[in-house]
C-alpha positions in Angstrom: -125.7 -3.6 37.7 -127.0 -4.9 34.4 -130.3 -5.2 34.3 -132.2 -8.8 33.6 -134.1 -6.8 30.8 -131.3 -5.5 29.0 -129.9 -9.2 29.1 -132.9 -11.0 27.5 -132.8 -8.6 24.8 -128.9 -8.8 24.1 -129.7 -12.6 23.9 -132.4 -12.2 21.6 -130.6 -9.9 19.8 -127.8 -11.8 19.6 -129.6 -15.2 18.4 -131.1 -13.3 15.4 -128.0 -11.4 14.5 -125.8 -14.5 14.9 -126.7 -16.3 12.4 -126.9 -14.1 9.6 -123.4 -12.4 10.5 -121.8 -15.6 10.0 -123.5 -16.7 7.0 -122.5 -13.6 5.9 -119.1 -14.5 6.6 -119.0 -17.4 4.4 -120.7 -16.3 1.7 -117.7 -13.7 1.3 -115.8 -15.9 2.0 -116.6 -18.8 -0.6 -118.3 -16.3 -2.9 -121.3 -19.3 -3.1 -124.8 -17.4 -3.0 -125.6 -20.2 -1.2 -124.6 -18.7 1.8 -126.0 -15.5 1.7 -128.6 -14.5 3.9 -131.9 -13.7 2.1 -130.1 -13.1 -0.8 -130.1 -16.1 -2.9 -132.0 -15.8 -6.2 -132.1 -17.7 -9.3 -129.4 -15.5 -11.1 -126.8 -15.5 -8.3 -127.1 -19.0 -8.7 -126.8 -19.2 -12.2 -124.0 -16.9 -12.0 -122.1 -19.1 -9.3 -123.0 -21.8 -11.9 -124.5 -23.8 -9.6 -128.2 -24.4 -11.9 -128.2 -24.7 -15.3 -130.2 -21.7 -17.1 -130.5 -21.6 -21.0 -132.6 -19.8 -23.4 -133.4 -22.9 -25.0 -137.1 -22.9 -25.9 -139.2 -26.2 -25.3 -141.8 -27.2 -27.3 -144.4 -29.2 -25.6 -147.0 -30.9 -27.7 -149.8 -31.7 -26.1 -151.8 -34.8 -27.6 -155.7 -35.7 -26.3 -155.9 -39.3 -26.1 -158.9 -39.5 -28.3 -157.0 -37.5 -30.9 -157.1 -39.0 -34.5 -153.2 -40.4 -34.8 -152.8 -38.8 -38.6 -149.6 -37.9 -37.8 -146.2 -39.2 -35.7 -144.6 -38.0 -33.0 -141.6 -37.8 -35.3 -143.3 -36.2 -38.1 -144.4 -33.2 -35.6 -140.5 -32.9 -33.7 -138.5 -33.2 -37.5 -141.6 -30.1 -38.2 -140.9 -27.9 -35.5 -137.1 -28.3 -35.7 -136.7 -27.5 -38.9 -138.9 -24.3 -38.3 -136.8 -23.5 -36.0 -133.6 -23.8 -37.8 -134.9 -21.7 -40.4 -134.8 -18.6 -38.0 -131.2 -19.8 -36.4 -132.5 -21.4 -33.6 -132.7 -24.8 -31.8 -136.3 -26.6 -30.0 -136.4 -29.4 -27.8 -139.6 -31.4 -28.4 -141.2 -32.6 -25.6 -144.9 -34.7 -25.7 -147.7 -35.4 -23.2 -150.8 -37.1 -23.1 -154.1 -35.3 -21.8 -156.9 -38.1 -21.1 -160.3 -37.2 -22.2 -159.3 -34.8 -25.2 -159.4 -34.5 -28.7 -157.2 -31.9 -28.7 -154.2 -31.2 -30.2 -151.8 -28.2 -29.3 -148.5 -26.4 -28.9 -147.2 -24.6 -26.0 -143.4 -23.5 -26.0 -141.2 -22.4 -22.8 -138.7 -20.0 -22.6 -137.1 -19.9 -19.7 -140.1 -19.0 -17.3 -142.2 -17.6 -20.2 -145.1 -19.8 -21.2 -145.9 -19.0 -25.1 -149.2 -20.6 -26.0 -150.8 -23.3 -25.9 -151.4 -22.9 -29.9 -153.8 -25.6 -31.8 -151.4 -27.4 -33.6 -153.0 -25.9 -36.8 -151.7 -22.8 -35.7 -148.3 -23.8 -34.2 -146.3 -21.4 -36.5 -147.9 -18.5 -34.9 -145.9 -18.5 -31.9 -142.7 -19.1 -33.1 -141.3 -16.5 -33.7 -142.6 -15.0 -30.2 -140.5 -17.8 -28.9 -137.1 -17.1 -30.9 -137.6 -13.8 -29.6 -138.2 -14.9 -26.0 -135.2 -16.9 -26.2 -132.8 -13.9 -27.9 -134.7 -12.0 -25.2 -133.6 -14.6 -22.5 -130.1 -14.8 -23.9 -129.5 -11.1 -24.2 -129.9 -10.9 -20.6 -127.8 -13.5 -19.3 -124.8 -11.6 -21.5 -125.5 -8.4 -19.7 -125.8 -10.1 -16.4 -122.0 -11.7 -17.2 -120.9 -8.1 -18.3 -122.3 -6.4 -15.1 -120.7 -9.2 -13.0 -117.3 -8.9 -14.8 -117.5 -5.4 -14.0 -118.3 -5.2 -10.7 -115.6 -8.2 -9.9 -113.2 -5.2 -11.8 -114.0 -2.7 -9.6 -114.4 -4.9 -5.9 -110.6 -5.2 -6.0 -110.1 -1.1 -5.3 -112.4 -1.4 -1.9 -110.7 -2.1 1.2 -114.1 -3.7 2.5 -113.6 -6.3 0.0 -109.5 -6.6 -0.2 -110.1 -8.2 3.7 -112.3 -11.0 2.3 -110.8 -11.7 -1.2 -107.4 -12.0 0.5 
């Protein structure tokens, strides 16, 4: 006779296993990373091209609200974008206002690096950290692509993987 020990556990097992086996299931089956179990991370996601990821770098300009207004909002985006063009490479502008500061600085975003913040007298000294991030950012999504290309080659010749693709 079957013990009622031996059951509970089978239960328990089976209510953790469950789950995960079927997710499992669908993720090979739909090939969305959605579906995997403990798995998903940002560049399986960006792989299944479900998030957008670029290596676009964002400038954000920081202005204190008791900053002197000497110069425009446009004056300081047509400056950083034609910095940036100048090394082959393209800058979203993006402003904020901090209450209670004179201040005036730079930060620019690369992905998830943070480059900065830079007084805005001393903006073009992280530039080119920031074209770099971004070629940096870029170089690694192409070998990413090439690594997935590759193993998609190579799934086809595994008989593990001929039962799900089929």
């Amino acid at each position: 006779m079957v013990k009622k020990e031996t059951i509970v556990v089978s239960l328990v097992a089976a209510f953790i296993v469950l789950p995960a086996a079927l997710s499992l299931s669908a993720y090979f089956i739909t090939k969305n990373p959605n579906f995997r179990p403990l798995g998903i991370t940002l560049d399986s996601l960006t792989e299944a091209g479900l998030i957008e990821s670029s290596g676009e770098i964002i400038a954000v300009i920081s202005i204190g609200d008791r900053s002197p207004k000497q110069t425009s909002k446009k004056e300081y985006t047509k400056a950083l974008e034609s910095t940036f063009e100048i090394l082959e490479s393209e800058v979203e502008v993006k402003f904020r206002t901090v209450p209670n500061s004179s201040e005036i600085s730079v930060t620019y975003l690369v992905g998830l690096n943070r480059i900065g913040p830079y007084p805005i007298t001393q903006a073009a000294s992280g530039v080119k950290a920031a074209v770099r991030a971004e070629r940096l950012v870029k170089a690694h999504q192409i070998k990413l692509a090439k690594n997935l290309e590759k193993i998609e080659g190579s799934r086809g010749s595994t008989s593990w993987f001929r039962f799900f693709d089929g």
